[in-house]
gemmi code that builds the backbone of each chain (N, CA, C; Angstrom):
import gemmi

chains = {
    "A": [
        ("UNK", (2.214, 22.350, -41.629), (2.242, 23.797, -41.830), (2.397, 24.511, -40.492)),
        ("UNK", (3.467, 24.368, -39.645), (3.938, 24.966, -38.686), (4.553, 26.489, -38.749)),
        ("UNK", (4.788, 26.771, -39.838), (5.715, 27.901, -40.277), (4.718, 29.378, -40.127)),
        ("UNK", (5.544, 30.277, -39.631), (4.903, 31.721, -39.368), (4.175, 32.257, -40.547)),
        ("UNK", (3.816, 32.786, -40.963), (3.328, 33.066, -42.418), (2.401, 34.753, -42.305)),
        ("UNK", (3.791, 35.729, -42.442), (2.576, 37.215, -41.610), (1.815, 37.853, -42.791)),
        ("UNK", (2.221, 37.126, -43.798), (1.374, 37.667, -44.493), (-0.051, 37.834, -45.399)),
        ("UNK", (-0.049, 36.028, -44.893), (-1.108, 34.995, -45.000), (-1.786, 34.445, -43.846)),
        ("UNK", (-2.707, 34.673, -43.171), (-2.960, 33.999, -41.978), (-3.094, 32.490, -42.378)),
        ("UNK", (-2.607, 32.011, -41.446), (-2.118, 30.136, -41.594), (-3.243, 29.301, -41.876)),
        ("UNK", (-4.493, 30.072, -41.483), (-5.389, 28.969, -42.635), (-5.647, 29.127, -43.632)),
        ("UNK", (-5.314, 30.045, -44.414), (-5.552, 30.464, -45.785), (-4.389, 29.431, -46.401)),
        ("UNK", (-3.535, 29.048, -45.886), (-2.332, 27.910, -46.577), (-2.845, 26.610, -47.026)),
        ("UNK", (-4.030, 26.205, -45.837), (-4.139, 24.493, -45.426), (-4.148, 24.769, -47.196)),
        ("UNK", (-5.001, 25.809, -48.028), (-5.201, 25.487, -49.929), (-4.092, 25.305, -50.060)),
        ("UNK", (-3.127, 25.409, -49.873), (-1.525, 25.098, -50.724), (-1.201, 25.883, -51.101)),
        ("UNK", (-1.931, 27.335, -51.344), (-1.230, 27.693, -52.008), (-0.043, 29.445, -51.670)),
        ("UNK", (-0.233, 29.429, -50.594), (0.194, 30.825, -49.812), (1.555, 30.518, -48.771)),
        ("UNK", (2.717, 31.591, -48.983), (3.815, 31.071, -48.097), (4.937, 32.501, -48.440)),
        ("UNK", (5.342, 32.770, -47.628), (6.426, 33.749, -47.968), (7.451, 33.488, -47.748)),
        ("UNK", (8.672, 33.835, -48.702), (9.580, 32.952, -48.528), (10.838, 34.104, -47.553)),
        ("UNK", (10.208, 35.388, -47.050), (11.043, 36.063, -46.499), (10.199, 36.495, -45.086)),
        ("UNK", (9.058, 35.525, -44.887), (8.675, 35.944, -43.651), (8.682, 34.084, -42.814)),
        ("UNK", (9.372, 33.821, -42.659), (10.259, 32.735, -41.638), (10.277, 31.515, -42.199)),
        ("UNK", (10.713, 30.421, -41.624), (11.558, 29.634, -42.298), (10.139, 28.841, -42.745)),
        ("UNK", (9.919, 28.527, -43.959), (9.519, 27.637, -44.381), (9.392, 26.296, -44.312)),
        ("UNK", (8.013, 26.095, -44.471), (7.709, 24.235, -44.505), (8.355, 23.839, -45.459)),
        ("UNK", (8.444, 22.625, -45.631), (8.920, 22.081, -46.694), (8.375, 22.126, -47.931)),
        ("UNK", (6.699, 21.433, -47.549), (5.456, 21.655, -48.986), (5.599, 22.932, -49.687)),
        ("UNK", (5.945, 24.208, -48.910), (5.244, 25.486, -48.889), (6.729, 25.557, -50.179)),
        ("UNK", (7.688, 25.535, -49.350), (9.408, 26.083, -50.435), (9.270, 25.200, -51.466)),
        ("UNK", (9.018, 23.739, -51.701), (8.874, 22.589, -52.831), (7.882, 23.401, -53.661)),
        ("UNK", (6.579, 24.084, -53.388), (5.060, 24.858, -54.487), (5.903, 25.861, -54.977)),
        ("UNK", (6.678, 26.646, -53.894), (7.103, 28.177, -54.655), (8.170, 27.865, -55.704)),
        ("UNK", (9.207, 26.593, -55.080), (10.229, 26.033, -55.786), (10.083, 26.017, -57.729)),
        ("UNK", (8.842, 25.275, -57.613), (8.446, 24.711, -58.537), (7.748, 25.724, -59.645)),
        ("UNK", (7.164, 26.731, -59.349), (6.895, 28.111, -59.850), (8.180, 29.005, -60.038)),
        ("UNK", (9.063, 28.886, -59.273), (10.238, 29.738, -59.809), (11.210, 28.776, -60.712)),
        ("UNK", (11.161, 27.733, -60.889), (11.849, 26.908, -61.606), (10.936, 27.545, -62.788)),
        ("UNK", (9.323, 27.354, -63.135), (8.974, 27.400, -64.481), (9.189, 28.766, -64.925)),
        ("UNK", (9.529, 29.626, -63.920), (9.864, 30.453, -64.674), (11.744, 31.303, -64.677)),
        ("UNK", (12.537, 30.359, -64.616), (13.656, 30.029, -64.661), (13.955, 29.861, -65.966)),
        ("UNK", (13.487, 30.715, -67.099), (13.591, 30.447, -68.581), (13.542, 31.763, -68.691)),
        ("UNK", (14.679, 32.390, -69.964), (14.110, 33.823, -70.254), (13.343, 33.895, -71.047)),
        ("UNK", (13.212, 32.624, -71.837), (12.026, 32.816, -72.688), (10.817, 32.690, -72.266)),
        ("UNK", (10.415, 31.756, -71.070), (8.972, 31.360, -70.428), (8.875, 32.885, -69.525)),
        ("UNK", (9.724, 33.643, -68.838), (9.509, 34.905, -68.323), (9.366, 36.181, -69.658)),
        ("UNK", (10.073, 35.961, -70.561), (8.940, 36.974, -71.917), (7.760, 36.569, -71.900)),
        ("UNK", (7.502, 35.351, -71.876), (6.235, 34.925, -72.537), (5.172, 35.597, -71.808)),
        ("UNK", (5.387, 35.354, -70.221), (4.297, 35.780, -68.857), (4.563, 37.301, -69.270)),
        ("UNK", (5.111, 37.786, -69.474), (5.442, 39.558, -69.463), (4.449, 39.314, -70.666)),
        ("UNK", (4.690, 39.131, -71.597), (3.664, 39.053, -73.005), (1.998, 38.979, -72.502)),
        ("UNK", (1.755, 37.992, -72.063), (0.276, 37.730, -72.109), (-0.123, 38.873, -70.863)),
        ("UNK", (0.766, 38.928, -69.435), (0.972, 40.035, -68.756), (0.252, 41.283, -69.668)),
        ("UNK", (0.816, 41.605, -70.237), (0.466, 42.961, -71.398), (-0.295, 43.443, -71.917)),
        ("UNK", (-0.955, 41.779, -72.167), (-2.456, 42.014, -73.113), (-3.327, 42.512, -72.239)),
        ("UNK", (-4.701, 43.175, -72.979), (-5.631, 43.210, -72.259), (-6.401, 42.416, -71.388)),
        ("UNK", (-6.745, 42.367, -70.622), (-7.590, 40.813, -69.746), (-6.251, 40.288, -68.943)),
        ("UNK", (-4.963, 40.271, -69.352), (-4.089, 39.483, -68.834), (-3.553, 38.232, -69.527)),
        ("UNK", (-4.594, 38.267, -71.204), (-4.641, 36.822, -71.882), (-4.427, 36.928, -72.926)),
        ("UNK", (-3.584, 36.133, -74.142), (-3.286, 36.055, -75.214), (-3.525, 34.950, -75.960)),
        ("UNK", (-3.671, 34.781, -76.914), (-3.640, 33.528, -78.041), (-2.411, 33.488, -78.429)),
        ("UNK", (-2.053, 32.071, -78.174), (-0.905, 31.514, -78.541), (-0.175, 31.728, -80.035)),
        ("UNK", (-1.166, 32.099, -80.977), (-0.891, 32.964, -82.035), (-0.462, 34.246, -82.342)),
        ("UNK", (-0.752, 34.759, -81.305), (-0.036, 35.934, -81.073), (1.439, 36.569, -80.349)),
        ("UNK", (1.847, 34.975, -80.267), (3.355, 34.598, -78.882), (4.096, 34.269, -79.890)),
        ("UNK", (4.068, 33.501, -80.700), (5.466, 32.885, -81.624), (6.002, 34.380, -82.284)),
        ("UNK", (5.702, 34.951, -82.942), (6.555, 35.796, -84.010), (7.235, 37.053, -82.558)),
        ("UNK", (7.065, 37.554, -81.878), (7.744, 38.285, -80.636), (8.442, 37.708, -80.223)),
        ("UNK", (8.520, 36.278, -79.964), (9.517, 35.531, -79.224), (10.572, 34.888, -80.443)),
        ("UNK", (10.329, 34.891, -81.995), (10.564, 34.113, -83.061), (10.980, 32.394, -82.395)),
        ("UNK", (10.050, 32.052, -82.055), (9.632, 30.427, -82.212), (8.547, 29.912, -82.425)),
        ("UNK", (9.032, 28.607, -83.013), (7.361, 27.660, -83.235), (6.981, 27.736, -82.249)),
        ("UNK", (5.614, 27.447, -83.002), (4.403, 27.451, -81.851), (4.309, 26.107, -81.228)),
        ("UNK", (4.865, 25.174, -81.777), (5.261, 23.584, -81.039), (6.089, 24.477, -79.415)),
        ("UNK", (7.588, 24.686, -79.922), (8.061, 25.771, -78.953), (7.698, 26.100, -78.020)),
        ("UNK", (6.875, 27.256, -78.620), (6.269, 28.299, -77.521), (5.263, 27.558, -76.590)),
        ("UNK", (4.291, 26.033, -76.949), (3.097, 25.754, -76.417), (3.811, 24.728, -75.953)),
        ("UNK", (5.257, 24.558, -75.775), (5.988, 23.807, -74.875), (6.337, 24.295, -73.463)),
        ("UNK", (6.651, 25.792, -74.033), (7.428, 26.783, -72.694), (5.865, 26.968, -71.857)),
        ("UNK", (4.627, 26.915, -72.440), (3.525, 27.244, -71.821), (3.107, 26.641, -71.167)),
        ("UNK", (3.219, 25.029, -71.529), (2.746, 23.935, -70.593), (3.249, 24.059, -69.392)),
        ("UNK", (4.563, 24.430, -69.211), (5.587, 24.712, -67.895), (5.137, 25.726, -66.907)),
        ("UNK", (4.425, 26.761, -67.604), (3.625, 27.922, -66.923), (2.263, 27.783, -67.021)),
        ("UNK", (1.417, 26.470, -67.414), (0.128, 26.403, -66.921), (0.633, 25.182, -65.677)),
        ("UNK", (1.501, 24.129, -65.887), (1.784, 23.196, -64.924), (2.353, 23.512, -63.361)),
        ("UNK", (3.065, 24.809, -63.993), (3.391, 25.428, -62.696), (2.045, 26.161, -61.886)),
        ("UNK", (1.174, 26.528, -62.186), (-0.082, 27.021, -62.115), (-0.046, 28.525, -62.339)),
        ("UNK", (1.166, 29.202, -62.952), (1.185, 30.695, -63.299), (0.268, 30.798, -64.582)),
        ("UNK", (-0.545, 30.023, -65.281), (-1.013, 30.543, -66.426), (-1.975, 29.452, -66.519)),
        ("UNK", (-3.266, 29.779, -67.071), (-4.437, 28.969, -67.305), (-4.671, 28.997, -68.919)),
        ("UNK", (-5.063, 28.075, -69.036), (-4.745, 27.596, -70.957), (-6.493, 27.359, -71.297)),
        ("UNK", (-6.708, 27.664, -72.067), (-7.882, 27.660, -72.765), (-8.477, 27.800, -74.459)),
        ("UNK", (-8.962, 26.583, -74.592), (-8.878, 26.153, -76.301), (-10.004, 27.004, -77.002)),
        ("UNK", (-9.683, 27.403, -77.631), (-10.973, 27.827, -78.439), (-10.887, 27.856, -79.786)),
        ("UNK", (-11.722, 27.013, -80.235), (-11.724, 26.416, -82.039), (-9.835, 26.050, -82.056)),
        ("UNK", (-9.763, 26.941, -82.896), (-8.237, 27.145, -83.582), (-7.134, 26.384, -82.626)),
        ("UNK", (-7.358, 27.881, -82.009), (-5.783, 28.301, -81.296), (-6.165, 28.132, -79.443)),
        ("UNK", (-5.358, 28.113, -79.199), (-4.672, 28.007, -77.195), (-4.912, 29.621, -77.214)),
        ("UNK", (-5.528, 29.575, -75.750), (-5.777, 30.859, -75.300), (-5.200, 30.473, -73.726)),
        ("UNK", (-4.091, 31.874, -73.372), (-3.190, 31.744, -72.314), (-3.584, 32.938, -71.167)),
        ("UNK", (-4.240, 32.336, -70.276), (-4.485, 34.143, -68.838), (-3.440, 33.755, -67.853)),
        ("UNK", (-2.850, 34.732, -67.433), (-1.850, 35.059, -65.807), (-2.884, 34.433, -65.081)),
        ("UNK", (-3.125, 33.909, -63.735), (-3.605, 33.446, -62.767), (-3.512, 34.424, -61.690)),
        ("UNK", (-4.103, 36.069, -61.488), (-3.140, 37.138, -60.891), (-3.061, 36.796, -59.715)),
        ("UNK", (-4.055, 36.291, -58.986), (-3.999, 35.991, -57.449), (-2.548, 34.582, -57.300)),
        ("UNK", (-1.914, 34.125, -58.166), (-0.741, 33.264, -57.671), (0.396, 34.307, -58.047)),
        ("UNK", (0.266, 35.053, -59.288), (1.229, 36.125, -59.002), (1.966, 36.731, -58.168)),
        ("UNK", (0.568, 37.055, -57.355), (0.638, 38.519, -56.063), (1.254, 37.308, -55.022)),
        ("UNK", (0.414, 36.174, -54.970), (1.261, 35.706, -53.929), (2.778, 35.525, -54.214)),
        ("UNK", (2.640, 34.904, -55.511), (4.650, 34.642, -54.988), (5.236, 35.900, -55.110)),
        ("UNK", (4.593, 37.425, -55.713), (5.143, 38.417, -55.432), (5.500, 38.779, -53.612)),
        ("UNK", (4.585, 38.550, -53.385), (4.494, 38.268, -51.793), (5.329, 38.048, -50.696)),
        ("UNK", (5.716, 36.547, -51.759), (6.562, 35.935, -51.359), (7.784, 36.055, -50.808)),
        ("UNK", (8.095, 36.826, -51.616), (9.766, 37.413, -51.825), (9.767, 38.707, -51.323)),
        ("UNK", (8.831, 39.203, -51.019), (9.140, 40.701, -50.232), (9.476, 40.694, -49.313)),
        ("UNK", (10.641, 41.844, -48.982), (11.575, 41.569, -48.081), (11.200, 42.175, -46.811)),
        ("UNK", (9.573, 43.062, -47.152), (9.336, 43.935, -45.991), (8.656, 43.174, -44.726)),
        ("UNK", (8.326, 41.925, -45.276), (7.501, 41.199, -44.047), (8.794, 40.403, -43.530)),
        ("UNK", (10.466, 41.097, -43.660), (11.419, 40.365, -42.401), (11.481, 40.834, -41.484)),
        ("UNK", (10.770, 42.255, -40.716), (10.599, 42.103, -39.507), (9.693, 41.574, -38.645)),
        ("UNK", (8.673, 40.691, -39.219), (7.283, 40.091, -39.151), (8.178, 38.711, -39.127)),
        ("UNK", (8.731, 37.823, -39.609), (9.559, 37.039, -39.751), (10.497, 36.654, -38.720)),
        ("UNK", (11.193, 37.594, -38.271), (12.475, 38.100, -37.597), (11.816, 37.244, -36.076)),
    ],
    "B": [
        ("UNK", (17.297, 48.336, -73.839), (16.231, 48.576, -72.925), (15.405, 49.832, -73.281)),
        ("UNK", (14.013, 49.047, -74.046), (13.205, 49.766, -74.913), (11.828, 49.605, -73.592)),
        ("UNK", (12.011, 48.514, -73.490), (11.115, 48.131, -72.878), (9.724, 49.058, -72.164)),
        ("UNK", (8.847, 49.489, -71.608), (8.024, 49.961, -70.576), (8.008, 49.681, -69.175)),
        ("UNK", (8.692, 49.654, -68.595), (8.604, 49.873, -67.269), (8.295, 50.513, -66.163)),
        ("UNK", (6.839, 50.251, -66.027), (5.870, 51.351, -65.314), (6.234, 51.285, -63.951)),
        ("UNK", (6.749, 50.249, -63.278), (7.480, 50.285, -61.740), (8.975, 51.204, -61.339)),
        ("UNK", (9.620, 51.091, -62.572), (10.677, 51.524, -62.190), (11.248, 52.204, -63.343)),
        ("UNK", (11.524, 53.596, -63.196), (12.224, 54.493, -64.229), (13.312, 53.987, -65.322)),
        ("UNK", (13.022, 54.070, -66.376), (13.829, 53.456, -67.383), (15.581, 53.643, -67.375)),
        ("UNK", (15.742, 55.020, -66.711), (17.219, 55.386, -66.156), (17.603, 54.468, -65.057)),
        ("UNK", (16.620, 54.097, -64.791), (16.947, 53.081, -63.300), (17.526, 51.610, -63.877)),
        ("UNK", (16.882, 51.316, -65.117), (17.418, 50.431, -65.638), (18.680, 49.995, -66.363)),
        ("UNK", (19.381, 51.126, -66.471), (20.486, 50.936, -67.027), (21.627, 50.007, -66.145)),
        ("UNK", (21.269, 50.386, -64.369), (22.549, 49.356, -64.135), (21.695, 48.081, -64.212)),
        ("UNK", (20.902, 47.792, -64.710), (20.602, 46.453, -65.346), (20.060, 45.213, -64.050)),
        ("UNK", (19.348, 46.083, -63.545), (18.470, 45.583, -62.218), (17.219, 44.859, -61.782)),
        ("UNK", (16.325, 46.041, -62.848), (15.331, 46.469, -62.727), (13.862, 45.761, -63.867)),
        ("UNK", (13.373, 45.226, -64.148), (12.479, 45.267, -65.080), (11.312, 44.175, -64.916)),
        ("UNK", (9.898, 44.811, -65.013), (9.027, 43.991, -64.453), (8.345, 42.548, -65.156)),
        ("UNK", (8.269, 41.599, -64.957), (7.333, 40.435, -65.595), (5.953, 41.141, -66.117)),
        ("UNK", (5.037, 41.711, -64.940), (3.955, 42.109, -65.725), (3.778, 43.476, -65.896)),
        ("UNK", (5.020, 44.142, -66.629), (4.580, 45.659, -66.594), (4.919, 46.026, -68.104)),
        ("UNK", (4.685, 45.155, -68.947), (5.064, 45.081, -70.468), (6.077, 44.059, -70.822)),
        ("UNK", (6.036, 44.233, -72.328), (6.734, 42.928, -72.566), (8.002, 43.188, -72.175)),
        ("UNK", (8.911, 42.499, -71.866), (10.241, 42.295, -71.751), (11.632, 42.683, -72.484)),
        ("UNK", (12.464, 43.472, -72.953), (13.712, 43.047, -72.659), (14.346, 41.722, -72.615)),
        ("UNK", (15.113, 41.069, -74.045), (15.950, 39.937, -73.977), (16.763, 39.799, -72.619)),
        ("UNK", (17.344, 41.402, -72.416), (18.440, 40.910, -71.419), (17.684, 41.238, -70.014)),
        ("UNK", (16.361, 42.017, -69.893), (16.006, 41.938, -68.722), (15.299, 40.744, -68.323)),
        ("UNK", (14.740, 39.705, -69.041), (14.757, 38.354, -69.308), (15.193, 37.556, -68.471)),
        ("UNK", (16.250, 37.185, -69.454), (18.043, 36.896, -68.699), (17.777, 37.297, -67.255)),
        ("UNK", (17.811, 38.502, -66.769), (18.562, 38.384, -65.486), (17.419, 37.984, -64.358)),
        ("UNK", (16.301, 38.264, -64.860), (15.271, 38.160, -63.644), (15.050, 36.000, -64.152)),
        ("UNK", (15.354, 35.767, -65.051), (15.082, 34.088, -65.557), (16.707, 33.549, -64.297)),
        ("UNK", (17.493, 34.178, -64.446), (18.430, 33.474, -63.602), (18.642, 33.464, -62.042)),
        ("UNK", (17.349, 35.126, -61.734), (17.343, 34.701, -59.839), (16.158, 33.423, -60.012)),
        ("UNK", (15.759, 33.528, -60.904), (14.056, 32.702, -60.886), (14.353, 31.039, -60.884)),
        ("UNK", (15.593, 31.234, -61.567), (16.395, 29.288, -61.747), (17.037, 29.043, -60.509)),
        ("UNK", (17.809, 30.446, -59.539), (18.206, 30.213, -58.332), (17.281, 29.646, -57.444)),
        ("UNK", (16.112, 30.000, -57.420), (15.242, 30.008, -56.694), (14.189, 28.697, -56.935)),
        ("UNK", (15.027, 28.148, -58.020), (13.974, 26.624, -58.292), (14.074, 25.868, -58.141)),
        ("UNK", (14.682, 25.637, -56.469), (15.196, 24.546, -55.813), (14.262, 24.786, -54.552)),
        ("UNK", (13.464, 23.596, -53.809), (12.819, 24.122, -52.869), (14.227, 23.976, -51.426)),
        ("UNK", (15.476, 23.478, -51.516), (16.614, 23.967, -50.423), (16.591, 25.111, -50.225)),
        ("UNK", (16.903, 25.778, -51.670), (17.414, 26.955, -51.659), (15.863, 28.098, -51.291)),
        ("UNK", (14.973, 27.697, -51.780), (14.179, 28.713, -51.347), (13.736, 28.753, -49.341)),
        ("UNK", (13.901, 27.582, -49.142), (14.073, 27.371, -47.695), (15.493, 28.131, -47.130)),
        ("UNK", (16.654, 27.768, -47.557), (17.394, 28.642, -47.050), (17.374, 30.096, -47.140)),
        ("UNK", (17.278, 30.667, -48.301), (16.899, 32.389, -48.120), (15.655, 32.168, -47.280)),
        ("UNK", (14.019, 31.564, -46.965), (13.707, 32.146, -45.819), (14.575, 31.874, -44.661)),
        ("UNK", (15.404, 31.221, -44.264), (15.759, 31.061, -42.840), (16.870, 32.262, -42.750)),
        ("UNK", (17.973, 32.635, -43.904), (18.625, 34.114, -43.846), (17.321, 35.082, -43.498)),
        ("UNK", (16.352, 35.417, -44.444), (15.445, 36.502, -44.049), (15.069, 36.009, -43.019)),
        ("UNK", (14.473, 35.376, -42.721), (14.207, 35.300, -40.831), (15.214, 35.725, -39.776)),
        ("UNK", (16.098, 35.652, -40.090), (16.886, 36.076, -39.004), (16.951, 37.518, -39.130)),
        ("UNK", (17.531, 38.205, -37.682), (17.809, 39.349, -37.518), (19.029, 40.141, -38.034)),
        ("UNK", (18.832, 41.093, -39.175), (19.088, 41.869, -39.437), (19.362, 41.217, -41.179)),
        ("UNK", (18.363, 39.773, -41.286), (18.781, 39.102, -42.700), (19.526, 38.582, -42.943)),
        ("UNK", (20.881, 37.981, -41.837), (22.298, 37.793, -42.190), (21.990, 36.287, -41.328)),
        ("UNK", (22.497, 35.332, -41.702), (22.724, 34.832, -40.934), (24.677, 33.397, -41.024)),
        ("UNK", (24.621, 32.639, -40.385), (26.001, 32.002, -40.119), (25.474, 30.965, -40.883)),
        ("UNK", (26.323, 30.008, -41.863), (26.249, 29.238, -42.513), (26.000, 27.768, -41.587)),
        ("UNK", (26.791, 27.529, -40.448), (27.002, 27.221, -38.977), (25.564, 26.882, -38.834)),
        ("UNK", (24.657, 27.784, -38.957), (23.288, 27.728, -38.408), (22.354, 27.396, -39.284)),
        ("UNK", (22.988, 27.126, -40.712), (21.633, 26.749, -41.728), (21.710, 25.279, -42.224)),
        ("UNK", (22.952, 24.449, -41.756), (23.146, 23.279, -42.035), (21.953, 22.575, -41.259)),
        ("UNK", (22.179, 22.203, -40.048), (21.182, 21.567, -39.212), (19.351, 21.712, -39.487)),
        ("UNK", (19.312, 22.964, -40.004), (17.335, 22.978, -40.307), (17.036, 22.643, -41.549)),
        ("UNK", (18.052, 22.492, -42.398), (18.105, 21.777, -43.676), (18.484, 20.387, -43.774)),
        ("UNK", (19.092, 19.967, -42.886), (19.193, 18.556, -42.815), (20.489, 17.919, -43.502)),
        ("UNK", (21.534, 19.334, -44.447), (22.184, 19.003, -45.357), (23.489, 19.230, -44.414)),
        ("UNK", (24.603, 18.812, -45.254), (26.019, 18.570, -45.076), (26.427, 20.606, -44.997)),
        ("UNK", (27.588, 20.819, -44.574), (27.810, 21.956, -44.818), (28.182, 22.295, -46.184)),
        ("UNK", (29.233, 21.456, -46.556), (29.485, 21.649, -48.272), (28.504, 21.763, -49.107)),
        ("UNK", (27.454, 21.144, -48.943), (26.250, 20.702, -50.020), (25.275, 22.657, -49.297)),
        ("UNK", (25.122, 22.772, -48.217), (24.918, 24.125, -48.331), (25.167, 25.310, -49.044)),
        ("UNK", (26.527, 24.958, -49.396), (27.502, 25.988, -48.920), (27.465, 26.388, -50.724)),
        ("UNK", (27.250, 25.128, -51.445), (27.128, 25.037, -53.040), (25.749, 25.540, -53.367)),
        ("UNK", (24.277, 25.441, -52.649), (23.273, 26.008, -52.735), (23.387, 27.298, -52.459)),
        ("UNK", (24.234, 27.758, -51.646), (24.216, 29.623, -51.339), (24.890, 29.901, -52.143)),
        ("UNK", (26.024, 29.154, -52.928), (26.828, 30.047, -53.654), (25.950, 30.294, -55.189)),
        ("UNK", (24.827, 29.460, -55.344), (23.927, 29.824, -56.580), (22.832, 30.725, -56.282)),
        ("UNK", (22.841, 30.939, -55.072), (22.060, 32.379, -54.473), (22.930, 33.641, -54.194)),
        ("UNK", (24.140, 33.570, -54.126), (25.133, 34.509, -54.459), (25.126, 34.837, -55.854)),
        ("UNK", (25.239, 34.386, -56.797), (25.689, 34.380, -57.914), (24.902, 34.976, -58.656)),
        ("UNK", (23.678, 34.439, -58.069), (22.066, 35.294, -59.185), (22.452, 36.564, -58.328)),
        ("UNK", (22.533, 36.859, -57.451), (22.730, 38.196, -56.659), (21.742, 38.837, -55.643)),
        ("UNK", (20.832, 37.603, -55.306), (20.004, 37.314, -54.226), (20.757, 37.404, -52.671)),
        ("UNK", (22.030, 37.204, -52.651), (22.122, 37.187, -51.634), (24.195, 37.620, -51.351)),
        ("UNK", (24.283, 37.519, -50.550), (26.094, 38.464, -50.257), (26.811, 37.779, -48.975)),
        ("UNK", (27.688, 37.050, -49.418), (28.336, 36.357, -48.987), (29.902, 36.858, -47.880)),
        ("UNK", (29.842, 37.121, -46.699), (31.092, 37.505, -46.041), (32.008, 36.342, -45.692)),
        ("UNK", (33.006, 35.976, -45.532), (33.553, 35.701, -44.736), (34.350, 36.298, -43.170)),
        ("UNK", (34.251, 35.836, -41.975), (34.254, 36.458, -40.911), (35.156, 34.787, -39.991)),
        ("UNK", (36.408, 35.198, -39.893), (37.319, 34.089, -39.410), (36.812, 32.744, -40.111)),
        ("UNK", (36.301, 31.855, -39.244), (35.959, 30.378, -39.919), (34.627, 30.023, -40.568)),
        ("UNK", (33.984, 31.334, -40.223), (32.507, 30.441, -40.557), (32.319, 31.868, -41.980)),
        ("UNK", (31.714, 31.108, -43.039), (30.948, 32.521, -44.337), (29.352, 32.627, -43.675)),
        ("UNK", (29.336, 34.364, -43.598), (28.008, 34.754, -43.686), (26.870, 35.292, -44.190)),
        ("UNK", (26.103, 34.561, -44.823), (25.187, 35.884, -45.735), (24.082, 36.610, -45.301)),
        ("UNK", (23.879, 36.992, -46.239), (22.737, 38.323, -45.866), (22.119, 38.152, -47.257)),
        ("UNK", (20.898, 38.684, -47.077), (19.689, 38.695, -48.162), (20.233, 40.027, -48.980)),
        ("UNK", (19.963, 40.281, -50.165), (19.671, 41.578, -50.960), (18.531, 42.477, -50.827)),
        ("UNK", (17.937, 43.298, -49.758), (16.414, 43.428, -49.920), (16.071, 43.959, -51.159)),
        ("UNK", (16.788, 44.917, -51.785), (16.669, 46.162, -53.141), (16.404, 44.834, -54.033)),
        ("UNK", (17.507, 43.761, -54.064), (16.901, 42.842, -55.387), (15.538, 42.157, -55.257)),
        ("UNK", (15.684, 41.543, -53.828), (14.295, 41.072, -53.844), (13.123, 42.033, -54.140)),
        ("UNK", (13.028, 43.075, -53.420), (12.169, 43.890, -53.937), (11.808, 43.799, -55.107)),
        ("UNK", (13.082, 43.866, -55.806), (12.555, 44.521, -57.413), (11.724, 43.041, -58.090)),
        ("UNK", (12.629, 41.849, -57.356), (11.897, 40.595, -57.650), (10.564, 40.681, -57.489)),
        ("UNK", (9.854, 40.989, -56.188), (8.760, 41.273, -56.328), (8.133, 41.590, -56.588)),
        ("UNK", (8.755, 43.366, -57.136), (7.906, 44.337, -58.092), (7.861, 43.464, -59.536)),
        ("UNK", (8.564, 43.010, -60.020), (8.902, 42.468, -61.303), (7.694, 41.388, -61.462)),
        ("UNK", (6.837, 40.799, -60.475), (5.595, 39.613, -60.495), (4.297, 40.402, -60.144)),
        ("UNK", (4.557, 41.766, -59.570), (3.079, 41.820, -59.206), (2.299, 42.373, -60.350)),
        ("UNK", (1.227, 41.410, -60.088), (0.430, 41.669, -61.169), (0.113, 42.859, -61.178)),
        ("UNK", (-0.275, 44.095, -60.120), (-1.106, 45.000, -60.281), (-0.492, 46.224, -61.212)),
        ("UNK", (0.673, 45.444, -61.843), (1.117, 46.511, -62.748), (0.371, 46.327, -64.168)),
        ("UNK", (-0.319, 45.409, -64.267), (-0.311, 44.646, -65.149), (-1.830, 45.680, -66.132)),
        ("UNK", (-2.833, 47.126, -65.219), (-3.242, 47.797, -66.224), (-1.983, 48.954, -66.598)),
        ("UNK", (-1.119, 49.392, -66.183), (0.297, 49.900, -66.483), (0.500, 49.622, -67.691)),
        ("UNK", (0.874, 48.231, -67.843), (1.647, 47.695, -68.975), (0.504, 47.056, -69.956)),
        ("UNK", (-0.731, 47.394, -69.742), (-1.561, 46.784, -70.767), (-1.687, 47.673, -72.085)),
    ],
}
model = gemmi.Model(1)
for chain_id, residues in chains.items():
    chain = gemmi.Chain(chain_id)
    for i, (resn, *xyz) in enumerate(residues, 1):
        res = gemmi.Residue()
        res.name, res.seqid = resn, gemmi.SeqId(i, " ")
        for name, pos in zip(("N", "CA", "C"), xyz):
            atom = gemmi.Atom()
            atom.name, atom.element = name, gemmi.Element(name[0])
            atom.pos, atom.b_iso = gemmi.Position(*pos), 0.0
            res.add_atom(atom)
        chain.add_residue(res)
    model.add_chain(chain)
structure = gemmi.Structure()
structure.add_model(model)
structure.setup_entities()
């Protein structure tokens, strides 16, 4: 973890989980974590879904409440979800029945972070 | 575009830019377009190469200069920027022998606005 990081001070990274991808050139680990979060959400359907639970109150939805907005099974939908709890954008939680889905907001903000273009003169 | 979009004016959305992950549910086609910078971006090359464009000064940098910190061939670059062109992340010149790009800041931005959570009592 050699890489500048102005928007994260560099020990807040050694966790893995902080890196901007417009404030200097990136480690490798750091672009492979964000990689892998913008891949899961490289779906227009897995990006409704986060806007969906996004929406709810708390930030969290029951997976029962995702199929008929998106019109897919819930096999489906608790497929596209695994991709966004594996990516670590969404935390999954069982209760009796049904899958209960929360945003993770603090990985949000970071990869919102990420991509902001205002920390390129911090970068530069 | 019914959608709620508490970041950015719904007129703003018409040239089809604009629309947030957590600021209500989604838009099929605003979906679509923010799911296809999000697939650009789900390569950890490519997210390494846009930081090394944003690192540089003034965001632009020579294709010349991104082969070597990537480790890759120029062609095999040159096919990773053109899928960061294409989502519209990034703008491609040519200038005699060498192509140069430059970052989008307005898209990234909106990329960013489009994840941060703190929209997320907005759109609740």
């Amino acid at each position: 973890m050699t890489t500048s990081l102005p928007l994260i001070p560099a020990a807040d990274t050694a966790g893995g989980c902080c890196a901007s991808v417009t404030g200097g050139v990136l480690a490798v680990e750091d672009a492979q974590r964000l990689a892998r979060m913008f891949k899961a959400l490289g779906d227009p359907t897995r990006v409704r879904l986060l806007s969906m639970i996004a929406a709810q109150s708390g930030g969290e939805a029951c997976v029962c409440d995702l199929t008929e907005p998106v019109g897919l099974s819930q096999p489906t939908v608790s497929h596209h979800m695994k991709q966004l709890v594996d990516a670590g954008l969404v935390t999954r939680e069982q209760r009796g029945k049904w899958a209960y889905y929360a945003i993770v907001p603090e990985v949000l903000t970071m990869l919102s972070a990420a991509l902001d273009p205002e920390t390129l003169q911090a970068g530069a």
